[in-house]
C-alpha positions in Angstrom: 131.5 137.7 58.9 130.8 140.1 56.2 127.4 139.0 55.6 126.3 140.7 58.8 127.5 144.3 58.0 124.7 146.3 56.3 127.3 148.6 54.3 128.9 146.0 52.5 125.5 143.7 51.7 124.6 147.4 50.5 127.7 147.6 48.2 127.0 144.3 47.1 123.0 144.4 46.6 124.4 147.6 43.9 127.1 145.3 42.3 124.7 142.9 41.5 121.8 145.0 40.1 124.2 146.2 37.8 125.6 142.9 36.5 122.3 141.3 36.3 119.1 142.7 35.6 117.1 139.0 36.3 118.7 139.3 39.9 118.2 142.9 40.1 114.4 142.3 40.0 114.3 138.9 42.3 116.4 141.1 44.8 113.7 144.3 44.4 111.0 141.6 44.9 112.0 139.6 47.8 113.4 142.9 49.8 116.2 143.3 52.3 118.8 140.7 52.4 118.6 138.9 56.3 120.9 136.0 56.5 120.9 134.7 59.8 124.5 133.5 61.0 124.3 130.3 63.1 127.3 130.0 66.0 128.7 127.3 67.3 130.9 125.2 64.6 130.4 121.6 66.2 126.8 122.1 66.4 125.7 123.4 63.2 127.5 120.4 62.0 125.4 118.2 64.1 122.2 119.9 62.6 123.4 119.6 59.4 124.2 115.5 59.9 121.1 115.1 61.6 118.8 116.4 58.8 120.3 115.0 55.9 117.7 113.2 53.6 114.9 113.9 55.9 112.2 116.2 56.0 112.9 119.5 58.1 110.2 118.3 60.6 111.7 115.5 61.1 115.3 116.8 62.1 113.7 119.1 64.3 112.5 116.8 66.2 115.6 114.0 66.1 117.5 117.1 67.3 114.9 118.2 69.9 115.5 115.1 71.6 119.4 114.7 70.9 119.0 118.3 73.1 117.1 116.5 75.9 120.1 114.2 76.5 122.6 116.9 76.5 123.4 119.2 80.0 121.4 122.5 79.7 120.5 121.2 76.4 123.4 122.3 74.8 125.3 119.9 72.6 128.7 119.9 72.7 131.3 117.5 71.8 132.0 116.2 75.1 128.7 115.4 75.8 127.6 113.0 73.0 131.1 111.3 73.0 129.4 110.0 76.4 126.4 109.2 74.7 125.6 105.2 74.2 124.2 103.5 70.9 121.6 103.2 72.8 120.5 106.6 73.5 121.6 108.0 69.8 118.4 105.3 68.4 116.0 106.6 71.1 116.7 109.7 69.5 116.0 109.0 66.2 119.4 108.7 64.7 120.2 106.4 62.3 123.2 103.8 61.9 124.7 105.3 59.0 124.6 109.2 61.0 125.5 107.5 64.0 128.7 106.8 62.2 129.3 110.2 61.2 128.4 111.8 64.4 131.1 109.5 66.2 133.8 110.6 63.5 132.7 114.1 63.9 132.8 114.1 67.3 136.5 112.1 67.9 138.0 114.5 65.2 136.7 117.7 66.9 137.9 116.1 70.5 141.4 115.1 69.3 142.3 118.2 67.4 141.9 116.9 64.0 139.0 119.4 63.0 139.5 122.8 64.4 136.9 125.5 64.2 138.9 128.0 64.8 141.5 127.3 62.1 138.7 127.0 59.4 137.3 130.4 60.7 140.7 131.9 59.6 141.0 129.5 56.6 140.2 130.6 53.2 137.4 129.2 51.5 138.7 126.1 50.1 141.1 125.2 52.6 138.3 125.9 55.1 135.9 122.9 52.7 139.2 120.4 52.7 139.5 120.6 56.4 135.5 120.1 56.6 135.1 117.2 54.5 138.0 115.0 56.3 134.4 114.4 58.6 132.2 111.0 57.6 129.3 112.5 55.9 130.2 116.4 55.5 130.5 116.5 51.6 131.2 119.4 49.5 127.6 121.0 50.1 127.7 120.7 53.7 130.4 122.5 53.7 129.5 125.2 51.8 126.7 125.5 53.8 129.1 125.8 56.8 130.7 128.4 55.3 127.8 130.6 54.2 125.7 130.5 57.1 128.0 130.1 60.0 131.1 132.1 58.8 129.2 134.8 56.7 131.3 134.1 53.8 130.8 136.4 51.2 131.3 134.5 48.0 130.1 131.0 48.7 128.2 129.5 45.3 127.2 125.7 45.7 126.4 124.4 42.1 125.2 120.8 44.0 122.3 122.4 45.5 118.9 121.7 44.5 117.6 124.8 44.9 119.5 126.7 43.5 119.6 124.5 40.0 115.4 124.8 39.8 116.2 128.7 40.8 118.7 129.1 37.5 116.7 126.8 35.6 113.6 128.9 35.7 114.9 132.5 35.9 117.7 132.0 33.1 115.9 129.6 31.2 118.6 126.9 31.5 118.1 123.2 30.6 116.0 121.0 32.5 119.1 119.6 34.0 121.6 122.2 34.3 125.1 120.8 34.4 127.5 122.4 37.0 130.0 123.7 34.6 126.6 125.5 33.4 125.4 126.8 36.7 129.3 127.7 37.9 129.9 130.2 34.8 126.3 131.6 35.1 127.4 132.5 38.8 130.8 134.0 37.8 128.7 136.9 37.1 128.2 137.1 40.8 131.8 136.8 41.9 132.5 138.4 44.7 129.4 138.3 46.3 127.6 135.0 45.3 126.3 134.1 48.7 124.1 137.0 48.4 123.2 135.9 45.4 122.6 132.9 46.0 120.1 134.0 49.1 118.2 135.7 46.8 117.5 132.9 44.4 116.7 130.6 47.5 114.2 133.3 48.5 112.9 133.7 45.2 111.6 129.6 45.1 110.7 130.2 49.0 108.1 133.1 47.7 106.6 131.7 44.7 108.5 133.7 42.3 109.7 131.1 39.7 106.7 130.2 38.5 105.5 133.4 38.2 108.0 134.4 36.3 108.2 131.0 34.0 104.3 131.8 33.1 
């Protein structure tokens, strides 16, 4: 997980001043880089299912209670494989990510996603095994990668975020297309996760619009 040692967020923090002065100011700005790494492959996947298209209060809560079902309220596989219908609607969870929590779950059970192997998989063989889940798309996986592995050079040109982020501090079209957004983060390469931190941090603490006016 390269994202947790402070001498190479360091080295990259100085890569990136140099190769671009709009990031070197959002990064002097917003401060020290503090990504925190979440553990636990199946559940992060869970969380990520769970709050898909819903409002971040709302998946707290859906998982809260997806917790109270669970033995020492941890989820695990196991566990929600012995969960009913039922239960799964008590807790808040719709049919659609009912689906995909089944699929997820039978795949992790029987083998056919391993956690282990996409901790050692490069990037994009670590996304392919990822997406064979219902419901884990390109982004989610990304996601995956950047803040449970600590990948290093993770750039995810489907994100929301990150398009208003480009779009206001590089002045890019109201709509940036991805082949836009993909070479604007080549400048980033090899460290566009910490990049891309940054410019989440940026919208987080106001600083697109202050710099737009």
């Amino acid at each position: 997980m390269e994202l947790t040692k402070p001498e190479l967020i360091q080295k990259a923090r100085r890569y990136l001043g140099r190769r671009d002065p709009v990031l070197r100011d959002v990064m002097r700005r917003v401060g020290e880089f503090s990504l925190r790494i979440e553990s636990g492959g199946y559940e992060v996947l869970v969380r990520a299912i769970i709050s898909q298209q819903i409002s971040t209060a709302a998946a707290k809560t859906i998982r809260q209670r997806l917790e109270e079902l669970m033995p020492k309220k941890k989820i695990q596989p196991e566990s929600v494989s012995r969960l009913s219908d039922e239960q799964l609607i008590q807790a808040g969870i719709s049919t659609q990510k009912r689906g995909y929590l089944r699929d997820l779950t039978l795949k992790t059970l029987d083998g056919t996603l391993n956690f282990k192997r996409i901790a050692a998989a490069d990037d994009e063989s670590a996304i392919e095994e990822l997406i064979m889940v219902r419901g884990v798309g390109r982004w989610t996986a990304q996601m995956y990668l950047l803040f449970s592995l600590g990948r290093p050079d993770v750039f995810a040109p489907d994100d929301l975020g990150l398009k208003n982020a480009c779009r206001h501090l590089y002045g890019l079209s109201e709509s940036p297309a991805r082949a836009e957004l993909e070479e604007l983060a080549e400048r980033w390469a090899p460290w566009r996760s910490i990049a891309s931190w940054y410019l989440w941090r940026a919208a987080d603490q106001g600083l697109l619009s202050e710099r737009q006016g």
